[in-house]
C-alpha positions in Angstrom: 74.3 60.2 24.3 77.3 57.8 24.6 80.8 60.0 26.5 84.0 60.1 25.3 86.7 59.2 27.0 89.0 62.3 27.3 91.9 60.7 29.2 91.2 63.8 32.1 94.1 63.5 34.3 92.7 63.3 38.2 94.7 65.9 39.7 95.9 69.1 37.5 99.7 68.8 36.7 102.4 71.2 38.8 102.5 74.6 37.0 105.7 74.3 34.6 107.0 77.6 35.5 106.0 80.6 37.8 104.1 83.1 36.9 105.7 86.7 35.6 104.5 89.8 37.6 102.6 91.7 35.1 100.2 94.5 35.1 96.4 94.9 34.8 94.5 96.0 32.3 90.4 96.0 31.5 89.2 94.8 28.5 85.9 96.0 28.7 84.6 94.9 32.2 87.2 92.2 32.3 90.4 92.6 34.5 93.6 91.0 32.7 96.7 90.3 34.0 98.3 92.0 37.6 96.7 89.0 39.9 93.1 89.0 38.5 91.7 85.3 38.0 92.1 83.6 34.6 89.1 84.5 32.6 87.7 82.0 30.3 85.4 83.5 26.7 83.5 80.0 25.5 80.8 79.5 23.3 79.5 76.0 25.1 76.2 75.9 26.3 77.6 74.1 29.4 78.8 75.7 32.6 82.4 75.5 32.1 83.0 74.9 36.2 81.0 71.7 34.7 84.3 70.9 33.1 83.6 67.1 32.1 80.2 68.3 30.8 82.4 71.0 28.8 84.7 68.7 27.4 82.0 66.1 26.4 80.2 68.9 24.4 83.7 69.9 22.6 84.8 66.5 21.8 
């Protein structure tokens, strides 16, 4: 399998603008919003904390 250059940047760019305060809610199981961690719904076969493996398997 040949990769593909995704043009990753090294470090993650500054956020453009600080988060709002919001409030949480469950969808299902899943905590959203109020300060609960970003959740990610993907149908790779990779682990996405693999994130160049991710990309490799998008692209």
């Amino acid at each position: 399998m040949t990769a593909i250059s995704l043009g990753m940047p090294a470090v993650p760019p500054p956020p453009l603008a600080p988060r709002r305060v919001s409030r949480q809610i469950m969808v299902g199981s899943v905590p959203v919003g109020g300060g609960a961690p970003v959740s990610v719904q993907s149908m790779t076969t990779t682990l996405t904390s693999d994130v160049n493996a991710t990309l490799q398997q998008i692209a």
